[in-house]
N, C-alpha and C positions, 0 to 999 in steps of 0.2 A: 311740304314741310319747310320752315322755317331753318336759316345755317345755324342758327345756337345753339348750342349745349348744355347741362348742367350735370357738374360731375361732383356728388357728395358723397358721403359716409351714408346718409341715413336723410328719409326725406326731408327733416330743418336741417340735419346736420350736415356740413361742410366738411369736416375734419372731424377724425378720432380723437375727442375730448385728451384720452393718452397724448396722443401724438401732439398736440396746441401745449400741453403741460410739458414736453418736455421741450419745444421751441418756448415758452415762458423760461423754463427755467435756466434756459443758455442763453437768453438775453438778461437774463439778471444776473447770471454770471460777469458778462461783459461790462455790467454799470460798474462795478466797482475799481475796474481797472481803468475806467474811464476819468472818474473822479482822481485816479491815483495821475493820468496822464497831465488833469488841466491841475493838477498841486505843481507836478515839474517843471510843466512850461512856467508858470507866477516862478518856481525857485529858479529858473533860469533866468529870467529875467531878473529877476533881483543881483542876482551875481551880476548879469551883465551893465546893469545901470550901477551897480557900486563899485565896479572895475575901472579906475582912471582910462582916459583914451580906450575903451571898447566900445561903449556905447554908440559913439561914433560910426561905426564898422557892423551895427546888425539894425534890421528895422525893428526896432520896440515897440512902436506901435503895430505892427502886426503882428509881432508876435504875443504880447496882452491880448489881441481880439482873439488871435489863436486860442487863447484858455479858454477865454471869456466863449466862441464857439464849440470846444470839448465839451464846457459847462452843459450847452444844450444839448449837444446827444444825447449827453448822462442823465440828464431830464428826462430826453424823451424816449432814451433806453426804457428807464424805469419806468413811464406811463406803459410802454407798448408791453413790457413784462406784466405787469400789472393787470392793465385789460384784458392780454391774451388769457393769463387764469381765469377771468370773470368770463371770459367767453366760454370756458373749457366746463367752468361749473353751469353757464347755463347749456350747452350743448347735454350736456350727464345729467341734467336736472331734465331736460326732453327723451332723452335716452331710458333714465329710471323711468320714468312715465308709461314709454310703450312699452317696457319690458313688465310691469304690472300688469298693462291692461290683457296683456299677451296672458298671464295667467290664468289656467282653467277653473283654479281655487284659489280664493283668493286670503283664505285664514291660515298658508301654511308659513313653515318658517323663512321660507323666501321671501315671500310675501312682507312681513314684517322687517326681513334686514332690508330689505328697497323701502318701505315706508319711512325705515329709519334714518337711512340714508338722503331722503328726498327731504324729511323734515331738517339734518344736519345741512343741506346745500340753502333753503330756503332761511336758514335763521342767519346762514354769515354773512349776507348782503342783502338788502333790501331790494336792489336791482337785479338781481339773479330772477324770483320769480316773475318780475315786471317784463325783464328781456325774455324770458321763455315766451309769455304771451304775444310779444312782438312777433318771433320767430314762427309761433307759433302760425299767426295772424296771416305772415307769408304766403308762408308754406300753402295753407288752404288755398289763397286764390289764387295760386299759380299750377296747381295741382291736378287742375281739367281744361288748363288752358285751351282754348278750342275746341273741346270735347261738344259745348252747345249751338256750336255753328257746321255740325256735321248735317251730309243728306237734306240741306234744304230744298226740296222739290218742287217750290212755285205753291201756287195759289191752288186749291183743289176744292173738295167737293165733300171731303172729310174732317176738311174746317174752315167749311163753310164760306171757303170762298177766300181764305186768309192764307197766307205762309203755309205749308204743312213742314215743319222743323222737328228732324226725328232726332236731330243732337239735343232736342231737350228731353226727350224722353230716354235717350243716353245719359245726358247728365243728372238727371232723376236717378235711375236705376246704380249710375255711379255712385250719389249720396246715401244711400239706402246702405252701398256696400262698404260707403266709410264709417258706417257702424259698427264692421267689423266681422260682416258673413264674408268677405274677401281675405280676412289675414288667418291665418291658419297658426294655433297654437304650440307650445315646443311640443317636440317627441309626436305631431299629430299624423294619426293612424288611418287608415281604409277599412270600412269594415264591408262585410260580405265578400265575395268572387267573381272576378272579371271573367273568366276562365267558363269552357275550353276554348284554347287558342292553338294556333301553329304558329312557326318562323321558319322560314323555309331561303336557306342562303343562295344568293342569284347572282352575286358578286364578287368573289375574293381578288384583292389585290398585292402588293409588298411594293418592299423599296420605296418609303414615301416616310419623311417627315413629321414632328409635329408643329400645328399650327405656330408660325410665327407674329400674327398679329388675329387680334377679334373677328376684323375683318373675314381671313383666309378661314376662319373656325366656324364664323356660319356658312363659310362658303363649300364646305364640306358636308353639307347636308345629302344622304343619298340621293344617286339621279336615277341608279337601273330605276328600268319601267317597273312601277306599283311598290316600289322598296319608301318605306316610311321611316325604318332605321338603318343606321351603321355601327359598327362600331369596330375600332381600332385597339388590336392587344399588343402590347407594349412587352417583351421579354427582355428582363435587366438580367445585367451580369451576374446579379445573385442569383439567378432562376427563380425570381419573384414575377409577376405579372401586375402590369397597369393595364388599362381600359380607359379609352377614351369613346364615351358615345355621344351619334348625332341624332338629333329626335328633332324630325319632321309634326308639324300641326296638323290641326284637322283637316281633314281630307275628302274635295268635292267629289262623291259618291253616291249612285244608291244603290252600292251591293248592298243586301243585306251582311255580307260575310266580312264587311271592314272594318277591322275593329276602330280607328281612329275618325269617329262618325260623331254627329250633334249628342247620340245617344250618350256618348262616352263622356264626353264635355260636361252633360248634365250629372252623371252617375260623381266624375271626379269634382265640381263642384259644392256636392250635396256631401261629401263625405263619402263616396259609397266606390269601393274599387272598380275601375271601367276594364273594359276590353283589351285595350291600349296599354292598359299597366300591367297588364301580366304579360301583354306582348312584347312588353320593354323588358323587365325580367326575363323572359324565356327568352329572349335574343342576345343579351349578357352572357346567362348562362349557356348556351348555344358556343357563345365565343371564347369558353375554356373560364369564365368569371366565375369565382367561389367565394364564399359566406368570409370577410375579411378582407376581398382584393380593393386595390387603391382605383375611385374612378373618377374620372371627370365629365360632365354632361354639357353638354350645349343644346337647350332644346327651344320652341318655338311653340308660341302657345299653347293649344290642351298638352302635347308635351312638358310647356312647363309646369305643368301640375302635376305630370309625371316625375319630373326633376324633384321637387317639393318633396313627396311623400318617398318618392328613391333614398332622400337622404336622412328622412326623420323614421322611416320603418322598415327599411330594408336591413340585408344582412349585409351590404357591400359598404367601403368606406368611400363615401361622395365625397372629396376633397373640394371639388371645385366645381363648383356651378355655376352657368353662366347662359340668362335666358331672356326673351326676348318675347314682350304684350303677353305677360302672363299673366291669366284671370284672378289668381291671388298671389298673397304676399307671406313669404314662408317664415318661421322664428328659426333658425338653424344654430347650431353650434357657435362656440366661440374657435373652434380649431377649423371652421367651415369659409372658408371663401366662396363668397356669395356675389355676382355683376346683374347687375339688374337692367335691362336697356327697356325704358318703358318712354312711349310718346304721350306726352298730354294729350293728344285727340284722337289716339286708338280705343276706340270703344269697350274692344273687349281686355286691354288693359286697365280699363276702367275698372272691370269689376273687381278689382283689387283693392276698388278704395283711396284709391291713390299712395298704394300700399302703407307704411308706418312711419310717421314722425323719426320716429329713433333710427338707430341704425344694427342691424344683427347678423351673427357671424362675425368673425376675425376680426379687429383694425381693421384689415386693409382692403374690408369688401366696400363694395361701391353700387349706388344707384346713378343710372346715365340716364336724363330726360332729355328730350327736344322740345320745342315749342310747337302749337300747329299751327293747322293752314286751316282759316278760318271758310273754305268752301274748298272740300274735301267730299266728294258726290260718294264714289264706291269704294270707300272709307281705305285708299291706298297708306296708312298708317300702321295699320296692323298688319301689311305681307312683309314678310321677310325680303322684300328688295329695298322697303324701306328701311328698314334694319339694318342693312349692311352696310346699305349709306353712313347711317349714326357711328356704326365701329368705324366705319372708316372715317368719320372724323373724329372720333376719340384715338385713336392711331395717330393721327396728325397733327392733334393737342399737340405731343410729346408729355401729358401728364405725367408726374414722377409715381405719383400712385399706379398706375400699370405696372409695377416693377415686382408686386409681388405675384400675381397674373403672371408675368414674365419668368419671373423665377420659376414658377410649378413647370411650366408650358417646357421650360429648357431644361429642367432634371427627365424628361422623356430623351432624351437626346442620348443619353447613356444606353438604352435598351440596343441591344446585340442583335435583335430579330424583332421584327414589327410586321404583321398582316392587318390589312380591314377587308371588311366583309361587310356587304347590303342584306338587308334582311326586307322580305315580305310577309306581313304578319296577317292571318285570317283568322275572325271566326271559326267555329269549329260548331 
């Protein structure tokens, strides 16, 4: 992997369109007081050149260039106000876009107030829709950055004697999923039974903290032997309960009896409730969690596809999600904080498509990519060691955007009593 980062709202967008409209709108606060500043210096001056024997006593010529310099901030106050709105409409003219396409119907009244909307953003400047396509244009070819220079294996015998380069057949099956079999609709559901399952706890701990950086959060991923999940209950002084779960990825296996297996992967892909996802649930509920409790997820691939459908159809409040080369890309609430940590040359975060243009979930959720490594053999992109790394340099940003991540993480600090517990989850 590559040391750079990229830390957006949404995959064109940089910033919460909101958040750009209200740094516009405190710089164009400032022009006018700017303008009021270079009137006083010219009226100071004036006094002081028609004042007998002062003039003498202050430099006038720099204080004139003085104005004459305010003059341009207040210029170029106002450009940067200015532009920053135009940015903010084309960011929300990208934003309305994905949240359309995200719809399952497309004739309902939603539908139409975003149409409405998108046609209102495109008529006030002719360069709003020009710059979306710019952004747009990006986005794409940064999107699989090294995903087609995965597993080149030399010259073989199964083509014929040339290259065998199985990153293109990665980046094929990426393009395929930027159609949009990889983003998953709002409110989208599992149908059929993963079930029977068991969780059987092999772990209780206390006395432990919540995660203070991304970092420490994936690093809490269960270790007892054969435990896939953890999860940690939070008891607040009101005698409410939070839940923090860790969800482990698929898992090298060939019991039959494991629920987090390729089987699973395919079942939650396809729409179809896997193994794993009931085992996620009955390991929640296992840990005192009920139909309303507050939770937060950290999971790791087919996990995070458990993450996904946890918070768009379960009965529990997924506050905060935060996942790591997940195979899709989920539409979530606006009260949902959502952290995306995807590598451009993780393969099976590819099949997400290179998730959504737009951005979804709260303001303040965020997508974190890296760039890759153009000869990447056993495709180290997608383990969780490489991941850690990523938090750990989003940590060391100092991002201010972390700070609402930050805030949820530090209202657990309050809870009175905190246990975790590993769970092992089987077929049944």
């Amino acid at each position: 992997m590559s040391d750079g980062i990229d830390i957006t709202h949404g995959g064109a967008i940089a910033v919460d369109p909101e958040a750009l409209r209200a740094v516009a709108e405190a710089m164009g606060r400032i022009a006018p007081s700017l303008a009021d500043a270079a009137a006083a210096i010219r009226s100071a001056y004036g006094f002081i050149v028609g004042t007998p024997n002062l003039s003498g006593q202050v430099d006038t010529v720099s204080l004139w260039a003085s104005a004459a310099r305010v003059d341009v901030l207040h210029d170029e106050c106002g450009t940067a106000s200015s532009n920053t709105l135009l940015m903010a409409d084309v960011y929300e003219l990208v934003e309305l876009r994905a949240q359309l396409a995200a719809l399952a119907i497309q004739d309902t009244a939603q539908a139409f107030a975003l149409d409405a909307r998108i046609a209102q953003l495109e008529a006030s400047d002719p360069r709003v829709a020009e710059m979306e396509k710019w952004l747009l244009a990006g986005w794409k070819e940064k999107r699989f950055a090294g995903l087609g220079e995965q597993l080149y294996l030399g010259p073989s015998a199964l083509s014929g004697g040339s290259g065998l380069n199985l990153g293109g057949v990665f980046l094929l099956a990426a393009s395929i999923a930027a159609t949009g079999t990889g983003r998953l609709a709002p409110n989208a559901t599992l149908s059929g039974s993963g079930g029977p399952v068991s969780v059987t706890p092999v772990r209780t701990g206390a006395a432990i903290a919540p995660p203070t950086s991304l970092a420490e959060a994936f690093r809490r991923f269960p270790d007892a032997t054969g435990a896939q999940l953890k999860v940690e209950k939070y008891t607040m002084a009101d005698g409410t309960n939070r839940f923090v779960l860790y969800a482990k990825g698929t898992q090298s296996s060939l019991d039959p009896k494991e629920p987090f297996d390729l089987k699973s992967n395919l079942d939650l892909y396809t729409g179809r409730e896997s193994a794993s996802y009931a085992a996620t649930v009955e390991a929640l509920e296992a840990a005192g969690a009920q139909p309303g409790d507050e939770v937060h997820v950290y999971a790791h691939s087919q996990s995070a596809m458990n993450a996904a459908y946890l918070s768009s159809q379960s009965e529990f409040d997924v506050t905060v999600q935060v996942t790591a080369g997940s195979p899709v890309h989920p539409t979530v609430r606006e009260d949902q904080l959502l952290i995306e940590f995807r590598h451009t040359d993780d393969a099976v975060s590819s099949l997400a498509g290179g998730g959504s243009p737009g951005g979804t979930g709260s303001p303040d959720s965020l997508v974190v990519t890296r760039d890759g490594d153009p000869f990447d053999v056993l495709l180290p992109a997608h383990l969780m060691k490489s991941y850690i790394e990523t938090a750990e340099m989003v940590g060391e940003s100092g991002d201010v955007r972390l700070d609402a991540w930050l805030d949820k993480a530090r209202e657990l600090n309050e809870a009175v009593a905190i246990e975790s517990t590993d769970y092992v989850a089987r077929r049944e």
